[in-house]
C-alpha positions in Angstrom: 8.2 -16.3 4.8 4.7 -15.8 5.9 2.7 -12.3 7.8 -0.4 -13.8 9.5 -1.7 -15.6 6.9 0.1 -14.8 4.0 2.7 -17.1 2.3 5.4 -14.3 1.3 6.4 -16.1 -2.5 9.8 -14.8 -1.6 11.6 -12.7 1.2 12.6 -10.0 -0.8 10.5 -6.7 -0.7 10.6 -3.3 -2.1 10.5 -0.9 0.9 7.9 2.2 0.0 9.8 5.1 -1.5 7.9 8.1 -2.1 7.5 9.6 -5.8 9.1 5.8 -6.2 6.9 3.0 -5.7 4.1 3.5 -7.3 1.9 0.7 -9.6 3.9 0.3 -12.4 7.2 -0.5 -10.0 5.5 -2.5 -7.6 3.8 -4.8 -10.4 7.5 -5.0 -11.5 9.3 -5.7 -8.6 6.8 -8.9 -8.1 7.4 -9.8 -11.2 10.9 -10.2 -10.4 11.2 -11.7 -7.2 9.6 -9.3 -4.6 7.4 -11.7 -2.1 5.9 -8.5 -0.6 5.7 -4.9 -2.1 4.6 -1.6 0.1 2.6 1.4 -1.3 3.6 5.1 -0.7 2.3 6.9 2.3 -1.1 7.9 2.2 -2.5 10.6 4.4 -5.1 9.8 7.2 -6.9 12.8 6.8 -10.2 11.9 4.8 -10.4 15.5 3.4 -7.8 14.2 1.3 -9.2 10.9 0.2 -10.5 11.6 -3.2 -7.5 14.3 -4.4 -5.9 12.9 -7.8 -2.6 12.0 -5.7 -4.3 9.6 -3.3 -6.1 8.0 -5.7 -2.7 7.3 -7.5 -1.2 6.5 -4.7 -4.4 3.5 -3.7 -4.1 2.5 -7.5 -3.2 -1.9 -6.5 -4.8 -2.6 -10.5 -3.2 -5.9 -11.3 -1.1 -6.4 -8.0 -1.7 -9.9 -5.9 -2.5 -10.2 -2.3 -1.0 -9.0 0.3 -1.6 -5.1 -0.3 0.3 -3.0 1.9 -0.3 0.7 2.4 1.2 2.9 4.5 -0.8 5.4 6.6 0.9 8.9 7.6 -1.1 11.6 10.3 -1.1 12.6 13.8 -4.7 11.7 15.0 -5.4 8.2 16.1 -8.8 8.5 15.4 -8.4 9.8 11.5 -5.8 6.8 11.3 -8.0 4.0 12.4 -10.9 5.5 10.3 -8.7 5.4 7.5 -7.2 2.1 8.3 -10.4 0.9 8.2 -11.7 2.8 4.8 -8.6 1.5 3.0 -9.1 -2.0 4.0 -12.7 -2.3 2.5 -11.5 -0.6 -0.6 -9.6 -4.4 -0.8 
């Protein structure tokens, strides 16, 4: 299976559960099949960029390309900036 120009290993993915799929279970559910593994939902408001449960949640240590976050807020400007700051963070 392939997004843009990724070649998905496999079709199988672990959907983003929050409290749920964090690191440890994403690096595990690649190494069991998963083509494509989401991150929990990170907030677009940059006040809350550097609290210890964002940077938890933007911890990819160890995980292969593609990395796939999810971004949750109500202002489309906030969401494109973070879009943006997440992407250059890799």
């Amino acid at each position: 299976m392939n997004i843009a120009h990724f070649a998905l290993s496999s079709p199988t993915a672990l959907a983003p559960m929050a409290g749920l799929s964090d690191n440890p279970m994403r690096r595990l559910c690649r190494q069991f099949g998963a083509g494509l593994t989401v991150g929990e939902m990170i907030s677009g408001d940059p006040t809350l960029r550097h609290t210890t449960k964002t940077q938890n949640r933007i911890d990819f240590s160890g995980e292969t390309q593609p990395i796939v976050v999810q971004i949750v807020g109500t202002e489309a400007m906030q969401m494109a900036q973070s879009a943006l700051y997440y992407q250059q963070l890799g």
